[in-house]
C-alpha positions in Angstrom: -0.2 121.8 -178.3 2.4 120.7 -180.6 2.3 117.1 -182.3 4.3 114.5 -180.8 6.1 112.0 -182.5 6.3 108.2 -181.6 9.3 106.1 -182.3 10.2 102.0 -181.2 12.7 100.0 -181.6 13.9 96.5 -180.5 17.5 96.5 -179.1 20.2 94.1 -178.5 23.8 94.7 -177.4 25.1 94.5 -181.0 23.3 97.2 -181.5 23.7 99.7 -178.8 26.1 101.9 -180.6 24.3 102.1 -183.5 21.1 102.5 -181.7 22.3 105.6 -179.5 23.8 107.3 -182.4 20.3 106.8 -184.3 18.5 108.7 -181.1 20.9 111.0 -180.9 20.2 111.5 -184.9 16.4 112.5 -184.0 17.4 114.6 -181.1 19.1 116.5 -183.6 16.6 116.8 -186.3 13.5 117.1 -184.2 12.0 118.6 -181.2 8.9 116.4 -180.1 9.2 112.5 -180.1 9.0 109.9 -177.4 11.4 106.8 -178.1 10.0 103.4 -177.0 12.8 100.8 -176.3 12.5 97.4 -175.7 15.8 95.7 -174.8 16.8 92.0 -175.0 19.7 92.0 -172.2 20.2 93.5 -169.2 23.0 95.0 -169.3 22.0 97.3 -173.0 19.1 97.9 -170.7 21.2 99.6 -167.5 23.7 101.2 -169.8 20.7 103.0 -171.7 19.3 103.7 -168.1 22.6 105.2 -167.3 22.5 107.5 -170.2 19.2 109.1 -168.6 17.7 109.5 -172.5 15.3 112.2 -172.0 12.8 110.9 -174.5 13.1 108.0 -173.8 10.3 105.1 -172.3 11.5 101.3 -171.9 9.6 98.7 -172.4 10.1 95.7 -170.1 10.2 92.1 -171.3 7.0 91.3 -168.6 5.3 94.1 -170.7 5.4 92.0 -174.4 7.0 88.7 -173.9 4.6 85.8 -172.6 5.7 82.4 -171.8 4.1 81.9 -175.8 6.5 84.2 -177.4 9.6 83.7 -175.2 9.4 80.4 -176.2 10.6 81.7 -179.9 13.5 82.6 -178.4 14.7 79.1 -177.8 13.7 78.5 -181.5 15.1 81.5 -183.0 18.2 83.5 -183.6 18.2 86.6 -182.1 17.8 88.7 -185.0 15.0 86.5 -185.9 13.7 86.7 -182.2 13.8 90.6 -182.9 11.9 90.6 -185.7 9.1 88.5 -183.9 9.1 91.1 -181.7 8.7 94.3 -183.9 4.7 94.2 -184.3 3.7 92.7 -181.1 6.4 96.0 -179.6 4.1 98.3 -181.9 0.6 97.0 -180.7 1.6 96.9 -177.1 2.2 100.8 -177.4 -0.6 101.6 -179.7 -2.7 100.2 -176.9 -1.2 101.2 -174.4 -0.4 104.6 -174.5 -3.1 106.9 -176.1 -1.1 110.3 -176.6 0.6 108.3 -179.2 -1.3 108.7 -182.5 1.1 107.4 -184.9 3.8 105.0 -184.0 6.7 104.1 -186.0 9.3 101.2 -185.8 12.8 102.5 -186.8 15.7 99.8 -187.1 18.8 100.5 -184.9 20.9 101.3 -188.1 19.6 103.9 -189.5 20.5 107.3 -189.4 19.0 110.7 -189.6 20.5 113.5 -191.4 17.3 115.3 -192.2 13.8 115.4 -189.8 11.6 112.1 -190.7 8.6 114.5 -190.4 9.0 115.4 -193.9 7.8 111.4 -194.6 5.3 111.5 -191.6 3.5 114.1 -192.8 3.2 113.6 -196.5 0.3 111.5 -196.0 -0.9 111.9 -192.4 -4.6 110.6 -193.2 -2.9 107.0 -194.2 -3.2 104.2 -191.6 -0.1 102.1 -192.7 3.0 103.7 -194.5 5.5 101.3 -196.0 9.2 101.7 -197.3 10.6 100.3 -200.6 13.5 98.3 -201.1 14.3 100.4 -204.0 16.4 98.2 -205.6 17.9 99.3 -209.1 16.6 97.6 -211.8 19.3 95.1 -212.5 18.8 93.5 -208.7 15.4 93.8 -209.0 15.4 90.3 -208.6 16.4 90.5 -204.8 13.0 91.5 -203.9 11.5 88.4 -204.9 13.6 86.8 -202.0 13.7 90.1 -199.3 10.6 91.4 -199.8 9.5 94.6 -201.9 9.5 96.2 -198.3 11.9 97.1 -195.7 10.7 96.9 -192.5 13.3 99.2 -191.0 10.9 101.8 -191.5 7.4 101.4 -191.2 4.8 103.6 -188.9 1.0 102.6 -187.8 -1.9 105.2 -187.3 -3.8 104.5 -184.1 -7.2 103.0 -185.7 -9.2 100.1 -186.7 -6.6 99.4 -189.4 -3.7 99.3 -188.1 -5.5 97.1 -184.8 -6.0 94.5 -187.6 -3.0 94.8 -189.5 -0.9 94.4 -186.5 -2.7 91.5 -185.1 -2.0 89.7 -188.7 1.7 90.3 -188.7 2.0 89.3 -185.3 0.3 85.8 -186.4 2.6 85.6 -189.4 5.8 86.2 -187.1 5.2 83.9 -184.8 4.6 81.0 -186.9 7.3 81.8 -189.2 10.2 84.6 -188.6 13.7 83.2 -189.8 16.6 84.7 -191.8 16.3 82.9 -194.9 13.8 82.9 -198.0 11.3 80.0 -197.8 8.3 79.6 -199.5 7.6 82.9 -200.4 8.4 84.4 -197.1 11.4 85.9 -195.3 11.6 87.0 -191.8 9.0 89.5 -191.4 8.8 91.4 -193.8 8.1 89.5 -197.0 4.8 89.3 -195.5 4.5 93.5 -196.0 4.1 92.9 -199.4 0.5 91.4 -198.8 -0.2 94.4 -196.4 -1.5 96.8 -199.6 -3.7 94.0 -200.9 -5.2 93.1 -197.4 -5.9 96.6 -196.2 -6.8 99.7 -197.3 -5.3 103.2 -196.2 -2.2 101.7 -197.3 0.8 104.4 -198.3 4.1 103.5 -200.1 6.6 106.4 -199.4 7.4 108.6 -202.5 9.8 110.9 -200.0 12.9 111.2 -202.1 16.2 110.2 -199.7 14.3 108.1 -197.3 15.7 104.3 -197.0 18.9 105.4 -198.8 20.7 102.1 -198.5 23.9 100.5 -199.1 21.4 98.2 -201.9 20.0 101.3 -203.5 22.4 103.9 -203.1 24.1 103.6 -206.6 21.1 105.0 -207.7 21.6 108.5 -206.4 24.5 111.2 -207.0 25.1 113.0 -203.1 26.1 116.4 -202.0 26.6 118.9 -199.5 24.8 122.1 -199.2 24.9 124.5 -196.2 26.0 121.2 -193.8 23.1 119.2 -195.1 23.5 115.8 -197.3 21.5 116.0 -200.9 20.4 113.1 -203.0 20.1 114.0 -205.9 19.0 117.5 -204.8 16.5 116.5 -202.3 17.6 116.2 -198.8 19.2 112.6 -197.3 16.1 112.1 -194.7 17.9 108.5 -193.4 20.6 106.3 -194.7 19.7 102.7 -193.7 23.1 101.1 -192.7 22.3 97.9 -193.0 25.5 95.5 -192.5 27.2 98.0 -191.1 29.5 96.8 -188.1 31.7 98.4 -185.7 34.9 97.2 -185.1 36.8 99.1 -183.3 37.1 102.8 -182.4 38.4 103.5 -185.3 37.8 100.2 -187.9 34.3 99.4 -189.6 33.1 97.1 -191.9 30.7 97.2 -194.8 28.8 93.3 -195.1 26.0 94.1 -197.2 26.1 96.4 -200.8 26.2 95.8 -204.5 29.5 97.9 -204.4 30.2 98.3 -201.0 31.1 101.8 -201.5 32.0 105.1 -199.1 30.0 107.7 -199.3 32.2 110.7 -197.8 29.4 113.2 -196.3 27.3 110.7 -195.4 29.7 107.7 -193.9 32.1 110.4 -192.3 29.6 111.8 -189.9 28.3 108.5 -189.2 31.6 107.3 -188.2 32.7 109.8 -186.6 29.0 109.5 -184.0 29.6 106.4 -183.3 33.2 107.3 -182.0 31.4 110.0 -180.0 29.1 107.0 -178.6 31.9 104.6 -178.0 33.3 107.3 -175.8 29.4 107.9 -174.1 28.9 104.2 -173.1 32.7 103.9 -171.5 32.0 106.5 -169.0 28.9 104.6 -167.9 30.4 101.0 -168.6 33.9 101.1 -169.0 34.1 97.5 -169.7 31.7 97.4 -172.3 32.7 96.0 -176.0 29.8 96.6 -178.4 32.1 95.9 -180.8 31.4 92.7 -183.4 31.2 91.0 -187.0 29.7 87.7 -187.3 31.9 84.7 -188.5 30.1 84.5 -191.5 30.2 88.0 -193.1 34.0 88.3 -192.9 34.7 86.7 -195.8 32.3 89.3 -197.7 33.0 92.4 -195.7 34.7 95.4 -197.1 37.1 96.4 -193.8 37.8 100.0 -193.4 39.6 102.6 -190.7 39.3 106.6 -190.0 43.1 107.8 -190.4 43.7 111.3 -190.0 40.5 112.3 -190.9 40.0 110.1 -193.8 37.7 107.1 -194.0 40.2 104.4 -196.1 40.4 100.8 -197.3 42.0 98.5 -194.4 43.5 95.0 -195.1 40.7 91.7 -194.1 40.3 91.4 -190.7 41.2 87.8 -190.7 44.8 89.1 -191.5 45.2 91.0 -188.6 43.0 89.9 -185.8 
């Protein structure tokens, strides 16, 4: 019997688009994984429904959400109130369905260009396996506010372990889980760095091109070979676009990114899934908008538009909207 792969994720409407493009990423790149989705609105959840994801398994808010943790959602933001809910998403599972041997959360806005098994499998044996920042050395200094970690990425072995790892991070989230360094911690995932020190069977991913980001990726020269993306020779496993946010069909923005720079063979295809997505949801909801930017990040956004085939630089979005 082959081995099947477990995935989660935590999804809003903001994050529909993105999130259908990243499972129809893993549909291309693999051939055995179950995705577990937890929405946080109704109507993500009957669009997703509508889709009819064959991998797919939902889990309801009366499967993980007591009156205890609902009540962070009165305290929280919802991107904070999603990261509450990322370990107590991955225990429920764990405990809940036993096929599922290793379980891993994936972030809405990533991206697969290459199969994730290649990470997966590099040290099978390890309970916990963490992803790096990566940061180059001169914003090395960014860690000690975000966290050495990113917990975009991060996968649990079913064992005594990860039961007592998961059960800690849950505790940590919800007493503290907001977006903005204090103390020490920020949202959930500063607390990953204490994870190696805590636990054993701990393993940092070496996989060259995994958690390509837009705050690493000045690190790495990219090419094409034979219709796959390289970095630096190895293949692009995920690109983590983080701060990525669609305007319209055919305008994005870039929030987040020491340079916020295009990358050609690996923003194009992006780009151009999401328009195929846009196009999926309207025959299910044709009055759907998933489109959005927060107030804040336009003053720091990079705008861009596809014209005739060509990702270029658009004028700010407060001077045309």
């Amino acid at each position: 019997m082959s081995k099947v792969y477990g995935f989660c994720a935590v999804i809003s409407r903001y994050r529909l688009y993105q999130f259908i493009a990243l499972y129809r990423s893993l549909e291309s790149n693999m051939k055995n994984f179950i995705m577990f989705i937890h929405c946080t609105d109704e109507i993500t959840y009957e669009i997703l429904k509508a889709l009819k994801l064959k991998n797919a398994i939902f889990i309801l808010q009366e499967h993980i959400e007591d009156e205890n943790i609902l009540s962070k959602r009165l305290e929280r933001q919802l991107n904070e109130y999603c990261w509450t809910l990322k370990p107590i998403l991955l225990q429920y599972i764990l405990i809940n369905y036993p096929n599922i041997v290793r379980l891993t959360y994936i972030d809405s806005d990533l991206y697969f260009y290459y199969s994730p098994e290649i990470i997966l499998n590099q040290k099978p044996e390890s309970s916990i396996l963490l992803s790096q920042h990566d940061f180059p050395s001169q914003y090395k200094f960014v860690a000690n506010q975000s966290g050495r970690f990113n917990s975009g990425f991060i996968s649990f072995k079913k064992d005594k372990t990860s039961t007592e790892c998961l059960e800690w991070w849950i505790g940590k989230c919800m007493d503290w889980c907001y977006d903005r360094p204090e103390k020490g911690r920020y949202g959930d995932q500063k607390y990953l760095e204490m994870i190696p020190i805590l636990y054993r069977g701990v393993w940092i991913i070496k996989t060259k091109g995994s958690n390509v980001a837009p705050w690493n990726d000045i690190k790495y020269k990219f090419s094409t070979k034979n219709g796959k993306v390289y970095v630096d020779g190895s293949p692009l496993v995920f690109y983590h676009f983080s701060g990525f946010r669609i305007l319209s069909e055919i305008e994005f923005a870039l929030t987040i990114g020491f340079e916020k720079k295009i990358i050609n063979n690996v923003h194009m295809p992006y780009f151009k899934a999401l328009q195929e997505v846009i196009k999926e949801v309207k025959k299910v909801a044709p009055e759907f908008n998933g489109c959005f930017i927060e107030e804040g990040r336009k003053p720091i956004a990079e705008y861009f538009k596809l014209e005739n085939e060509t990702i270029v630089k658009s004028v700010d979005l407060n001077d045309t909207k």
